[in-house]
MIFI-738044 format. One line per 8 residues: number of its first residue (from 0); their letters; for each residue x, y, z of N, C-alpha, C. Coordinates in steps of 0.001 Angstrom, whole numbers. Layout:
N
NUM> a> X/Y/Z/X/Y/Z/X/Y/Z | ...;
//
This chain:
343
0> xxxxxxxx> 830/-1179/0/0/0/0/871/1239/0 | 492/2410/-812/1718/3555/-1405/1187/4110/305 | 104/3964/1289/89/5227/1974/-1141/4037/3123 | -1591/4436/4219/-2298/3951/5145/-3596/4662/4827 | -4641/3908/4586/-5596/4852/4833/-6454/4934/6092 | -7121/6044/5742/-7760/6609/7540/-9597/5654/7186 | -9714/4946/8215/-10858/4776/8137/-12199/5949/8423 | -11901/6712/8852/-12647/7870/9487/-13599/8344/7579;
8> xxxxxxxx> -12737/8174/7021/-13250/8683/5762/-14217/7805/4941 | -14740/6660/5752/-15438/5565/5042/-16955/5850/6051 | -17752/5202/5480/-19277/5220/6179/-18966/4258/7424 | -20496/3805/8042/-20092/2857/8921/-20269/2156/8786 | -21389/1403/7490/-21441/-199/6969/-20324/-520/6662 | -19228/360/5790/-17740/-432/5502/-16797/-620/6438 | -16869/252/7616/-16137/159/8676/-16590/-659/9596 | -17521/-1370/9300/-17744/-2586/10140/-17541/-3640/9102;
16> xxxxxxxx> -17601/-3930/7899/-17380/-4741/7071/-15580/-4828/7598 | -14463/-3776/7081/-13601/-3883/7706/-12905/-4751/8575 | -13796/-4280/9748/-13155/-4546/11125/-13954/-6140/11319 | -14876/-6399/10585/-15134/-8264/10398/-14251/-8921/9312 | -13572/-8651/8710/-12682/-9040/7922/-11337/-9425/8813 | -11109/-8648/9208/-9630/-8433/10068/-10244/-9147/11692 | -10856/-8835/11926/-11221/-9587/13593/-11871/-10961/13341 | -12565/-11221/12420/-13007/-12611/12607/-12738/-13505/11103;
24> xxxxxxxx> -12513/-12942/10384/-12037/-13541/9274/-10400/-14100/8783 | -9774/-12908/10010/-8300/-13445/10073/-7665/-12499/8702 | -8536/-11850/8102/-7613/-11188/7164/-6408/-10316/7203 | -5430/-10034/6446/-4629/-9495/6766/-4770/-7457/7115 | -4168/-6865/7490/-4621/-5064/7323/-4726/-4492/5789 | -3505/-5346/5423/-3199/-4917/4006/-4556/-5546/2648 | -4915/-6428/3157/-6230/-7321/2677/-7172/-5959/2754 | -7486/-5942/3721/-8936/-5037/4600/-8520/-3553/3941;
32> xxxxxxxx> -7383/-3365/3629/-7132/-2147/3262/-7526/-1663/1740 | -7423/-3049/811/-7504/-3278/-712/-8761/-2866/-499 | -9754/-3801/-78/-11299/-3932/-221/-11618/-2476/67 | -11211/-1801/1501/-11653/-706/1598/-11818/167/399 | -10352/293/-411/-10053/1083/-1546/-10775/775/-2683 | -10972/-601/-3040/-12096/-1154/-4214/-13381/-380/-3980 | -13754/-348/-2855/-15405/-300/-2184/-15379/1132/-2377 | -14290/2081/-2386/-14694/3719/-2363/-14002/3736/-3530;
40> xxxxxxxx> -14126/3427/-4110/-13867/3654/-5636/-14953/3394/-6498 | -15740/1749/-6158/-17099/1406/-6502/-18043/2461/-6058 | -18153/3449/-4630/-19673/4031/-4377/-18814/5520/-4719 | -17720/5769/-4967/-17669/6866/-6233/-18123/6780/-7262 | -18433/5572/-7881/-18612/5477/-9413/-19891/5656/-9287 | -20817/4825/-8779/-21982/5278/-8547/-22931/6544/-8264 | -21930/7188/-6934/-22142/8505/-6746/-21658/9898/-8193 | -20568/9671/-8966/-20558/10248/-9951/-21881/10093/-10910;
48> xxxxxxxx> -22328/9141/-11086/-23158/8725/-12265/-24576/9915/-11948 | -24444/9559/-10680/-25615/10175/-10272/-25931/12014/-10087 | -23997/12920/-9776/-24143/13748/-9998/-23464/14576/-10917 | -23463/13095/-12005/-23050/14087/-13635/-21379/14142/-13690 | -20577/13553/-12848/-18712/13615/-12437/-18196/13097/-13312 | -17561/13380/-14013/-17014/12834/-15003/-15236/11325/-14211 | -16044/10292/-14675/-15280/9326/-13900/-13644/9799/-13853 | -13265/9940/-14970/-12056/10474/-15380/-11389/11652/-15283;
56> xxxxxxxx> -12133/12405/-14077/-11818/13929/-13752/-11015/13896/-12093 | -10179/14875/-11827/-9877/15281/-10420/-11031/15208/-9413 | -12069/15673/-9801/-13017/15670/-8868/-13593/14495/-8871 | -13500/13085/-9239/-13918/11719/-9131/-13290/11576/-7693 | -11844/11872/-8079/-10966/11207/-6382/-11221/12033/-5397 | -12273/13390/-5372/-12426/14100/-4337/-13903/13666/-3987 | -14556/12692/-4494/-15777/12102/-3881/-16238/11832/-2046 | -16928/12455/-1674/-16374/11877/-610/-17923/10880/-25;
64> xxxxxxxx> -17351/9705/417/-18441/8686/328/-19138/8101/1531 | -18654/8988/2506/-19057/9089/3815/-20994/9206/3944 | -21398/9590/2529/-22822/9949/3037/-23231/8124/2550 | -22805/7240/2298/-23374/5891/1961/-23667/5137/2738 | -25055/5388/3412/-25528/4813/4500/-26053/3955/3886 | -27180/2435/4895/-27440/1760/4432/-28799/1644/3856 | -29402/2402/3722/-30404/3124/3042/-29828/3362/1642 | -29071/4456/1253/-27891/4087/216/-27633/2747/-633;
72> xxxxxxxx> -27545/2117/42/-26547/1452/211/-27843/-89/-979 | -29197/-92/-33/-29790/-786/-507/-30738/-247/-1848 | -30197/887/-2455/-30557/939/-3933/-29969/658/-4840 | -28677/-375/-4469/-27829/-934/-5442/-28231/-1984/-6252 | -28184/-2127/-7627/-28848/-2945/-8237/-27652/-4003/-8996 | -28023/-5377/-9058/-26941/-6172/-10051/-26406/-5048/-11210 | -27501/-4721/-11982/-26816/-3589/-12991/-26130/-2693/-12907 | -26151/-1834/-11400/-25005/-626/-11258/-24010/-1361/-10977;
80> xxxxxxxx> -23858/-2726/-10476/-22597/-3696/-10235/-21830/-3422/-11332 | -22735/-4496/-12300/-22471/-4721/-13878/-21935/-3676/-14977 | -22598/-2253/-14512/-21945/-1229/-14959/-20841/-247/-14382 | -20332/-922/-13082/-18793/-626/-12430/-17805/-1522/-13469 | -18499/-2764/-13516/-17302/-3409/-13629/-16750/-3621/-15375 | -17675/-2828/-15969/-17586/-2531/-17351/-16585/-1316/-17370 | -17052/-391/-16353/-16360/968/-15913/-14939/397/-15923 | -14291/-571/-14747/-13165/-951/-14391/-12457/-1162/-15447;
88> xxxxxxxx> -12817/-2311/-16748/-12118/-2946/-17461/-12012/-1593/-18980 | -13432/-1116/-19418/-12710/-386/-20509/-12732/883/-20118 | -12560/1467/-18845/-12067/3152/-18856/-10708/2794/-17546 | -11193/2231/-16938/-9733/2142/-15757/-8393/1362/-16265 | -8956/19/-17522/-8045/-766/-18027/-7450/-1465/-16762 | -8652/-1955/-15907/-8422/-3006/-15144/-7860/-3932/-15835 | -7158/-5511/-15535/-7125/-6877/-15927/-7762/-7892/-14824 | -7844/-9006/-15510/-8531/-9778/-14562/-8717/-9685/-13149;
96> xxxxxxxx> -7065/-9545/-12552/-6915/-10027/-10842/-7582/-8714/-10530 | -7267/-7281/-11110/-7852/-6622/-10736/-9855/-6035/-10404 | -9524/-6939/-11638/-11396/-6990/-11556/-11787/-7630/-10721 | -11915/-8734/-10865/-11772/-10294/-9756/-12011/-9490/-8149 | -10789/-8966/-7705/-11017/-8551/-6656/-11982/-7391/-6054 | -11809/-6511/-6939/-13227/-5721/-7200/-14186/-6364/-6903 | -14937/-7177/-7762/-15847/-7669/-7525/-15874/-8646/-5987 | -14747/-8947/-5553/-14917/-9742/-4689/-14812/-8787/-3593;
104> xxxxxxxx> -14644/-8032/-3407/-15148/-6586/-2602/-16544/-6011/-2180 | -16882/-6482/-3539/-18563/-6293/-3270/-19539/-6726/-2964 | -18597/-8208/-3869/-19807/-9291/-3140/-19238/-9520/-1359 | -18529/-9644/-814/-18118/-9799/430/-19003/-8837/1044 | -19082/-7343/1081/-19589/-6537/1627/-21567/-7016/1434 | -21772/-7055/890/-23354/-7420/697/-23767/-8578/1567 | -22998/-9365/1109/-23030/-10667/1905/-23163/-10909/3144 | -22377/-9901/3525/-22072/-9361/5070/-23404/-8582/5673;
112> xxxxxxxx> -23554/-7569/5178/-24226/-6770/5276/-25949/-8008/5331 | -26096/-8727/4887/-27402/-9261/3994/-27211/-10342/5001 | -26173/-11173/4970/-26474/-12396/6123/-25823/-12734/7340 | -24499/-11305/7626/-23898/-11151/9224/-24989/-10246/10034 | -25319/-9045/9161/-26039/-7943/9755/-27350/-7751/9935 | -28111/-8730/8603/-29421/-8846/8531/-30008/-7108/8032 | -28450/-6450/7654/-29224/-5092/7214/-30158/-5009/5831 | -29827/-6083/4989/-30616/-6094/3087/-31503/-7210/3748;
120> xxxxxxxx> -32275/-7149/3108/-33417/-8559/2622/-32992/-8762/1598 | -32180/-8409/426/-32281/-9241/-959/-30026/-8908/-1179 | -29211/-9930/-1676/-27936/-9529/-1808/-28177/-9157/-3659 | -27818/-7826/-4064/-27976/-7896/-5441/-26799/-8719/-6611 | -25500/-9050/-5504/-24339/-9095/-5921/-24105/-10969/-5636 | -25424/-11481/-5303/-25145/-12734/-4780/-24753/-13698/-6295 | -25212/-12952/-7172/-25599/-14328/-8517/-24742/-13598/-9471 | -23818/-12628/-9407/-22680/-11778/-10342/-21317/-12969/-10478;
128> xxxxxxxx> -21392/-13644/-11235/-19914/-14644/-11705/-18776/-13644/-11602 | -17842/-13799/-11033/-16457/-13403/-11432/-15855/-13290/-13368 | -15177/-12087/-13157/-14860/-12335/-14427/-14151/-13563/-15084 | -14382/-14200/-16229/-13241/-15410/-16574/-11653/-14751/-16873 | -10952/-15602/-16230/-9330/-15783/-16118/-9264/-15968/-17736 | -8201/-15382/-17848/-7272/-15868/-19371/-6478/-16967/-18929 | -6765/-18627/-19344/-5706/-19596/-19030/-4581/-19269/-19668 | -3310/-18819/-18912/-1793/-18715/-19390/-1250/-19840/-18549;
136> xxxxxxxx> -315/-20362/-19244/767/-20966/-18307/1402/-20290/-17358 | 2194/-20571/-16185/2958/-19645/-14989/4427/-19611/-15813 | 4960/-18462/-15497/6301/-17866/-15864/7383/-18275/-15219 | 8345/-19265/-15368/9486/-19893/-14258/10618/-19434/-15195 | 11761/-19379/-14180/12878/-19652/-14672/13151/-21404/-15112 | 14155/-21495/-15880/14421/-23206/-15921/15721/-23103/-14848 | 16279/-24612/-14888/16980/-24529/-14023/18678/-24152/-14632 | 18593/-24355/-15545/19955/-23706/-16092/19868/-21667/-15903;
144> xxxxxxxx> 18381/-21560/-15968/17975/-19994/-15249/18723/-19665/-14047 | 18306/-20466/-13087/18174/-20546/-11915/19465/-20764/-11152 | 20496/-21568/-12145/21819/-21379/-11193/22160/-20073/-11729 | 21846/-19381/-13173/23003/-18177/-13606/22301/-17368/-12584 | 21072/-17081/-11830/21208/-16407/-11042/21339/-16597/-9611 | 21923/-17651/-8730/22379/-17836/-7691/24206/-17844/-8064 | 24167/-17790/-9091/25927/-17569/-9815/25973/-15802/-9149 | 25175/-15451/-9625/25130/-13895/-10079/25235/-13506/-8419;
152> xxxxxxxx> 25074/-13447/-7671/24710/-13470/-6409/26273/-14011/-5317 | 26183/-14601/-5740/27161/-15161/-5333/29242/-15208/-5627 | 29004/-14317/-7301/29849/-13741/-7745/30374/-12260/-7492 | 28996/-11760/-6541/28986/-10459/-6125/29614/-10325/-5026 | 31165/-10366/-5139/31670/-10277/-3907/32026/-8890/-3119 | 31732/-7783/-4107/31705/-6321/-3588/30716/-5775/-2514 | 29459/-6553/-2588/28207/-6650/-2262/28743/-7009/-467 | 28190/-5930/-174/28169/-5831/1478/26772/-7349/2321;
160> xxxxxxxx> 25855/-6880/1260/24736/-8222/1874/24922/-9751/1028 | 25766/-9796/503/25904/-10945/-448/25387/-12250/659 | 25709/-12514/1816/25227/-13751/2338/23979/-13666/2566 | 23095/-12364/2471/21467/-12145/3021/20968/-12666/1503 | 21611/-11403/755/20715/-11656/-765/21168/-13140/-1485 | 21998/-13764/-1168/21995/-14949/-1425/21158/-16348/-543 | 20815/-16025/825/20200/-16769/1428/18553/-16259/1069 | 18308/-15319/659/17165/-15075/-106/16399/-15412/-778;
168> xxxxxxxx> 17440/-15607/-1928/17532/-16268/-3060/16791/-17166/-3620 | 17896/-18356/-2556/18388/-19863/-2386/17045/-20938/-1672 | 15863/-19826/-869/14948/-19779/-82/13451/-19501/-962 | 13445/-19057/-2061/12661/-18623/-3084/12717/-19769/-3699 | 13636/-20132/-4181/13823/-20756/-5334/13549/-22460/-5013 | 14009/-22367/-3879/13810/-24054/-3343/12619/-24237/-2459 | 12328/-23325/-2222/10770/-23159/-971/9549/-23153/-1744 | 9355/-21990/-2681/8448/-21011/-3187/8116/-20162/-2048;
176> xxxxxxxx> 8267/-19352/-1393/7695/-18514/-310/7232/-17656/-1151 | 6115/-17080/-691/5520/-15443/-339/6678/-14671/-460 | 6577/-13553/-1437/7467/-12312/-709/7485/-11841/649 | 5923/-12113/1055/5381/-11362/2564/5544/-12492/3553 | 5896/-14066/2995/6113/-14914/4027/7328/-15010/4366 | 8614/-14267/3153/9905/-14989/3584/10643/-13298/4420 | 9753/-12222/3903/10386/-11164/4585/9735/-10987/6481 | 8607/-11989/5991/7839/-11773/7899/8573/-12934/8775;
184> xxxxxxxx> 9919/-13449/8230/10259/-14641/9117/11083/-14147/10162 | 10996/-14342/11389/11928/-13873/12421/12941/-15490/12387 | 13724/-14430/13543/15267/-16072/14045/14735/-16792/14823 | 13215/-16209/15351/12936/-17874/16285/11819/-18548/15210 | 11950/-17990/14457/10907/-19085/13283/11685/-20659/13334 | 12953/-19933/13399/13658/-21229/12352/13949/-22231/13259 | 13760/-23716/13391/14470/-24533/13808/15539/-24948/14016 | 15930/-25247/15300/17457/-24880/15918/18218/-25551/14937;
192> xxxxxxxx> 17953/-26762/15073/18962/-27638/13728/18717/-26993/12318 | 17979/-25482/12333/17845/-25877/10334/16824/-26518/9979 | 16022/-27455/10039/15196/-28577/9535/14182/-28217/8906 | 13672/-27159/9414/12182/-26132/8914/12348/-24663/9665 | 11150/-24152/8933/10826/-22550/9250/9014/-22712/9093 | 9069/-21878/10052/7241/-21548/10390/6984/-20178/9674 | 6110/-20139/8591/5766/-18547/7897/4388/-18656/8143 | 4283/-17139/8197/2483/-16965/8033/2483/-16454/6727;
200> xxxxxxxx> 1203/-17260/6131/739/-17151/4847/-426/-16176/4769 | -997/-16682/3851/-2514/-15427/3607/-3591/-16055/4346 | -4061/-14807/5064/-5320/-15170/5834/-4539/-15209/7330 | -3051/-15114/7786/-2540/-15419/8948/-2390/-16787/9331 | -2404/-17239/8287/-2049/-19292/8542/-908/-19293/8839 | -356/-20076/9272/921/-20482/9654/1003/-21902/9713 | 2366/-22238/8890/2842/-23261/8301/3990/-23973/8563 | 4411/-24672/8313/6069/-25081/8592/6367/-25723/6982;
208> xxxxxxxx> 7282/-24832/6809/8173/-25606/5405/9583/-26026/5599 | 9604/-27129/5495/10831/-27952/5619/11968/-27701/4808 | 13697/-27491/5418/14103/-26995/4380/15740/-28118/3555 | 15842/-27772/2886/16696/-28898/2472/17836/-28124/2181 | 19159/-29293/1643/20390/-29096/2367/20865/-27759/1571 | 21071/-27159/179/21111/-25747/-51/20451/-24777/686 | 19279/-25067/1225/18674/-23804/2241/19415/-23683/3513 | 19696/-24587/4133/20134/-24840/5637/21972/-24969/5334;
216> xxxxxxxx> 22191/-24736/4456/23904/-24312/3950/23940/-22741/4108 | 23395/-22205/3234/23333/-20717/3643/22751/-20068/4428 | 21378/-20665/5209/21122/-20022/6368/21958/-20313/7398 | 22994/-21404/7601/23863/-21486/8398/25051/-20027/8301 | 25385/-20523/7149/26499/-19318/7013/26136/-17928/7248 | 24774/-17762/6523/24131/-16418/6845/23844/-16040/8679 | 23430/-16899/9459/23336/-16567/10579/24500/-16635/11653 | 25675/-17632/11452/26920/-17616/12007/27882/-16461/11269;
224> xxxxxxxx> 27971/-15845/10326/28641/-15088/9848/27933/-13138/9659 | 27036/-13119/9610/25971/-12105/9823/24949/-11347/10969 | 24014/-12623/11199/22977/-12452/11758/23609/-12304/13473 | 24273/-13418/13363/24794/-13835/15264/25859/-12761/15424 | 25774/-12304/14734/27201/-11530/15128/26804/-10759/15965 | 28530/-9924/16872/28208/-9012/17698/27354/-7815/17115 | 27976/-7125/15978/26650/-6347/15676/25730/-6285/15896 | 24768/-7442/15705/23763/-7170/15774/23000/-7929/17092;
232> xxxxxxxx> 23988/-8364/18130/23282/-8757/19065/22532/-7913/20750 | 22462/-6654/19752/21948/-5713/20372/20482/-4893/19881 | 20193/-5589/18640/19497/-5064/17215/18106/-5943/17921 | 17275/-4958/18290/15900/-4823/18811/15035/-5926/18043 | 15399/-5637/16384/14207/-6164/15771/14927/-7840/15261 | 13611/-8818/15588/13828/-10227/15516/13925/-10912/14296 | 13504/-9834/13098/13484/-10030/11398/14759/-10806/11412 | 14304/-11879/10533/15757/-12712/9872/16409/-11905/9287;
240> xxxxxxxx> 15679/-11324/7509/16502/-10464/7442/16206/-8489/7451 | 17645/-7966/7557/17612/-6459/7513/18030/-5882/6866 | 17307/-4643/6721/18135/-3580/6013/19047/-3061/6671 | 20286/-2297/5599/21368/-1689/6174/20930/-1032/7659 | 19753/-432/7786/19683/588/9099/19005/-962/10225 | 19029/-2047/9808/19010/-2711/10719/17746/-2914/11228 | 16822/-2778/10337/15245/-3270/10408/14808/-3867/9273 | 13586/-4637/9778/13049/-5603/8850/13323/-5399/7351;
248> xxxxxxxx> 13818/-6148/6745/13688/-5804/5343/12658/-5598/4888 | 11854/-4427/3653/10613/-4458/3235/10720/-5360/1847 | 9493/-5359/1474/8438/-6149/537/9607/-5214/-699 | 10153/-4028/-752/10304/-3139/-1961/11736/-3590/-2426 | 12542/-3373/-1032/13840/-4049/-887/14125/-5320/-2132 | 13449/-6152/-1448/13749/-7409/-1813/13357/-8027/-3429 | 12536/-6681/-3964/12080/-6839/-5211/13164/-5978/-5498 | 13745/-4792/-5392/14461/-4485/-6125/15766/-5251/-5815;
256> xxxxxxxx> 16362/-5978/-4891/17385/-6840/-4881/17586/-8047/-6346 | 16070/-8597/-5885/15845/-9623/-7695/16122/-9000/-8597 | 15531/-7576/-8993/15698/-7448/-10564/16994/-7007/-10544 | 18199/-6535/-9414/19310/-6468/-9392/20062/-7829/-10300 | 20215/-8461/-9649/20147/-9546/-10024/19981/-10728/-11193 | 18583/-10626/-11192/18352/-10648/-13268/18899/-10359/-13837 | 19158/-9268/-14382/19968/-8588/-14257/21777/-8745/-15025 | 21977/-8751/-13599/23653/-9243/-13835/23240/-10849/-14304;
264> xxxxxxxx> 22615/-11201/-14037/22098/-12767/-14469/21718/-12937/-16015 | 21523/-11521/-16454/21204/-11526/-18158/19890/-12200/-18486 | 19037/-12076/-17507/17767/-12639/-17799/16815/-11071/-17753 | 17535/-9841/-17335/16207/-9128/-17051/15294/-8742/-18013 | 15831/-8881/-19373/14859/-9062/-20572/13553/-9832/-20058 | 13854/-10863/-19807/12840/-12053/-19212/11018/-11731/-18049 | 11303/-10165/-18480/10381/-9962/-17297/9838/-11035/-16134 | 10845/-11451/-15866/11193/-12409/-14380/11008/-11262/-13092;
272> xxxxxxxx> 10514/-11879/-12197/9946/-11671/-10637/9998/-12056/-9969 | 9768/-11503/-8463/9969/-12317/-7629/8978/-13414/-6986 | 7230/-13312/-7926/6632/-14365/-7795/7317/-15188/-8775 | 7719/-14933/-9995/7956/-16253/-10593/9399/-16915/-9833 | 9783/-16344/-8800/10947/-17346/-8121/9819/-18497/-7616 | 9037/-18140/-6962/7815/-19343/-6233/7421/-20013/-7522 | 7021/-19877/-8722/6527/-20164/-9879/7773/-21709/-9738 | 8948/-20940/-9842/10043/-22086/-10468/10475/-22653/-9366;
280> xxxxxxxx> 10232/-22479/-7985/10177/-23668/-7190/9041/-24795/-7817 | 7966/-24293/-7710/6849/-25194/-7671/6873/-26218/-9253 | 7525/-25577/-10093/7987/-26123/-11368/9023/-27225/-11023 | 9975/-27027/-10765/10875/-27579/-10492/10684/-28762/-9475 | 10521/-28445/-8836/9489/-29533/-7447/8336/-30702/-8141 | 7730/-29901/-9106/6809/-31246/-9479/7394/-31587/-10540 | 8078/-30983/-11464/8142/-31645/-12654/9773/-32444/-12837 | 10902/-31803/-12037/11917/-32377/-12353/11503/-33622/-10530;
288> xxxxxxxx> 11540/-33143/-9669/11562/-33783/-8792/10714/-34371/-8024 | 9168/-35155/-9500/8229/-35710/-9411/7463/-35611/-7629 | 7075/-34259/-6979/6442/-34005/-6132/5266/-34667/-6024 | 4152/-35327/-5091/2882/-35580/-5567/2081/-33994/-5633 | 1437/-33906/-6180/731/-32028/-6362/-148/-31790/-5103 | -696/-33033/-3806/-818/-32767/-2959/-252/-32286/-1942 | 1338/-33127/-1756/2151/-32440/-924/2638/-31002/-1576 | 2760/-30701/-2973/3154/-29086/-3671/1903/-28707/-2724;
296> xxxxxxxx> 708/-28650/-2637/-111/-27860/-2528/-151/-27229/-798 | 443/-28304/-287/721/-27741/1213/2060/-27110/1689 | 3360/-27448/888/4250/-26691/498/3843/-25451/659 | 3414/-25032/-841/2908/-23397/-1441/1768/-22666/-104 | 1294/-23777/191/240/-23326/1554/-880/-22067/611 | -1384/-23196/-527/-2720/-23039/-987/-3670/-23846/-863 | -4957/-23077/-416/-6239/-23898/-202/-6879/-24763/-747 | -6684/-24570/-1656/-7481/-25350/-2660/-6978/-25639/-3981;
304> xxxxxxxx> -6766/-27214/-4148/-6082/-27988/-5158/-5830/-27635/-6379 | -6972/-27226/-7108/-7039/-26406/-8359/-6126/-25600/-8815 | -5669/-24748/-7313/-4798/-23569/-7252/-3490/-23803/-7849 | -3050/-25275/-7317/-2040/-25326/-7393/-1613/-26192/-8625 | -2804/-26921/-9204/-2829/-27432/-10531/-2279/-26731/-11571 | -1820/-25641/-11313/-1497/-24665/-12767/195/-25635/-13267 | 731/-25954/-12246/2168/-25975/-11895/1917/-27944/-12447 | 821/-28392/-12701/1063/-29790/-13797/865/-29220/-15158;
312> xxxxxxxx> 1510/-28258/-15484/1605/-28255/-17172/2524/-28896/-17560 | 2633/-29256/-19010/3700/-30393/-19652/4702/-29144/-19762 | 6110/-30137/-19856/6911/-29152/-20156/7329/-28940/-21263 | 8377/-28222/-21930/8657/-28746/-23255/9337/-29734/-23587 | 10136/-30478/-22767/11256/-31576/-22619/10185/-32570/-23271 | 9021/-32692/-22117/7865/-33824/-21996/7722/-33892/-23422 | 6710/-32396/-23965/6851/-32713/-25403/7531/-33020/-26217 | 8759/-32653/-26476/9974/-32950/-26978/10004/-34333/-27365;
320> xxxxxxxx> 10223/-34801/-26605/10316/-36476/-25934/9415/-37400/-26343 | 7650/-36296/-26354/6456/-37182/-27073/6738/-37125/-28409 | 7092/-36307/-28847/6708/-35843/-31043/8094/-37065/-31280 | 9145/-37557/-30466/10051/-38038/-30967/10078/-39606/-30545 | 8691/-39815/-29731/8057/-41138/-29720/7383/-41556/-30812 | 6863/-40949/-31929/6350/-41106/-32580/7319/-41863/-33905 | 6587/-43691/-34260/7229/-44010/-34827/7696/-43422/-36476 | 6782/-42372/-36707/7261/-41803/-38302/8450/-41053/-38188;
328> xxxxxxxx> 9130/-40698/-36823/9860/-39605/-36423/11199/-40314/-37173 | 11295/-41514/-37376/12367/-42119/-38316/12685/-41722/-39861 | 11649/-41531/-40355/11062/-41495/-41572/11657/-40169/-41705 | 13050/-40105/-42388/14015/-38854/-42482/14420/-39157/-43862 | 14113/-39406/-45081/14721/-39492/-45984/13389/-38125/-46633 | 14259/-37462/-47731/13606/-36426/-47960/12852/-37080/-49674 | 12271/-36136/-50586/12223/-36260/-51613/12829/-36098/-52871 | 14089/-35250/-52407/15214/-34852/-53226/16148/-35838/-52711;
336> xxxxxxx> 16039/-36751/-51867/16653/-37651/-51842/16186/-38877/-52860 | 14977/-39445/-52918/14563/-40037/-53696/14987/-39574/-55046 | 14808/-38554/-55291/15039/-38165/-56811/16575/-38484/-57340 | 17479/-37904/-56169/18925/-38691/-57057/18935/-39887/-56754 | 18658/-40744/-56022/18899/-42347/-56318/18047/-42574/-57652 | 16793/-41986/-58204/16617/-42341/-59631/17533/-41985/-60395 | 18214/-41012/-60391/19254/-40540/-61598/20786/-41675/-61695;
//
């Protein structure tokens, strides 16, 4: 989030929607914070329509939506839905996730409102489908990727954090973590021997991912050579890792560390990320190192199976391998070959 927002500036159906999200739903602030922002963006659009605002003007973002009581609130129709979310995609140039969540903003709030609060008799938003996903394949590095950039990292011997941004890395790539799970890990996460680390995931789950012998090589070195040191055994904050001033590393950090990286790695053409480091764990895990996709799915610490189904696509090897099973694949003599054995 570029900035915190003030709840004071929201009505009080959303500020109780809110504060049931985050108190009994377990959501995260940063979660509760999106929806907030979807939801006053949605009863701007509405409220413009109604007093002539041109969506696309300064005075759209000076809406102020505090008067959307629930009186308000219940003249919303499937169609003013239907015509936000037309709004979103061809004047905002939303894409899917962005729509998706939009909508899942709204329907959450109704829902709430209609069967926590008993404030609607009717949800207008109950029978609105999500927009359809574009099926793409997920974006990985391969693994000849994947060492030039733990090379890259590791060749950086000028590099003052070289054992952090390499235990980083090395933790992405063999884990799949969260950006927000591997930067929220403190030193008592980790198991004394190394063996695993406990992250909280989405929704505030908490997990244990087991780690294997490249992870627990450099988190060794990283914490006997870095972390334990006298330096920092005075350093307040319990974050595994830090920034130079010696606090938690952020979410921004650690993305601009990757595309550092890429980078010198000669992949940054590749519009590579730091989700697709999780991408090419989970690649790598099922497809070179035949995972069952149940245990991937508790790995990744996603809910639901489907989710994690993206990560059984064939690879190209697989194909490779099929077109050259094929018994015509012999059948290499050309037709200009035929022609000079007649001559």
């Amino acid at each position: 989030m570029p900035y915190e927002i003030n709840m004071n500036e929201f009505p009080q159906p959303l500020r109780e929607f809110a504060s049931y999200k985050t108190a009994i739903q377990g959501c995260s602030q940063k979660t509760a914070d999106e929806y907030m922002l979807d939801l006053r963006t949605f009863f701007r659009y509405l409220l413009a329509r109604e007093r002539g605002i041109d969506p696309n003007s300064d005075e759209f973002c000076e809406i102020d939506i505090r008067c959307v009581d629930i009186n308000y609130i219940k003249t919303v129709t499937a169609d003013k839905i239907y015509d936000f979310l037309l709004y979103t995609g061809n004047v905002r140039k939303n894409m899917w996730a962005s729509k998706a969540r939009k909508l899942s903003a709204i329907k959450g709030l109704f829902k709430f409102l209609t069967i926590k609060r008993g404030y609607l008799d009717e949800n207008p938003a109950a029978n609105i489908e999500a927009p359809k996903r574009k099926k793409t394949l997920p974006k990985f590095l391969s693994l000849e990727e994947s060492m030039l950039l733990i090379n890259a990292v590791k060749n950086d011997t000028e590099s003052k954090t070289r054992l952090r941004d390499l235990c980083i890395i090395t933790l992405f790539l063999n884990c799949g973590m969260r950006l927000s799970e591997l930067v929220g890990i403190n030193t008592t996460d980790l198991e004394r021997e190394l063996r695993h680390v406990r992250v909280v995931g989405k929704g505030s789950k908490e997990r244990i991912i087991y780690l294997n012998n490249a992870c627990r090589t450099v988190l060794y070195e990283y914490l006997v050579n870095v972390r334990q040191t006298e330096k920092y055994a005075y350093v307040s904050d319990k974050a595994l890792f830090l920034s130079n001033r010696d606090k938690r590393i952020s979410n921004k950090m650690v993305q601009a560390m990757v595309y550092k990286y890429l980078d010198v790695a000669g992949l940054g053409s590749k519009h590579y990320s730091v989700h697709k480091l999780r991408h090419t764990a989970a690649t790598l895990m099922y497809q070179t190192g035949n995972v069952d996709i149940r245990v991937l799915k508790d790995i990744l610490g996603h809910e639901q199976l489907n989710t994690t189904q993206i990560y059984t696509h064939v690879s190209d090897k697989n194909m490779m391998d099929a077109m050259a099973q094929n018994p015509l694949a012999a059948l290499t003599d050309t037709v200009a070959d035929k022609k000079e054995d007649n001559d």
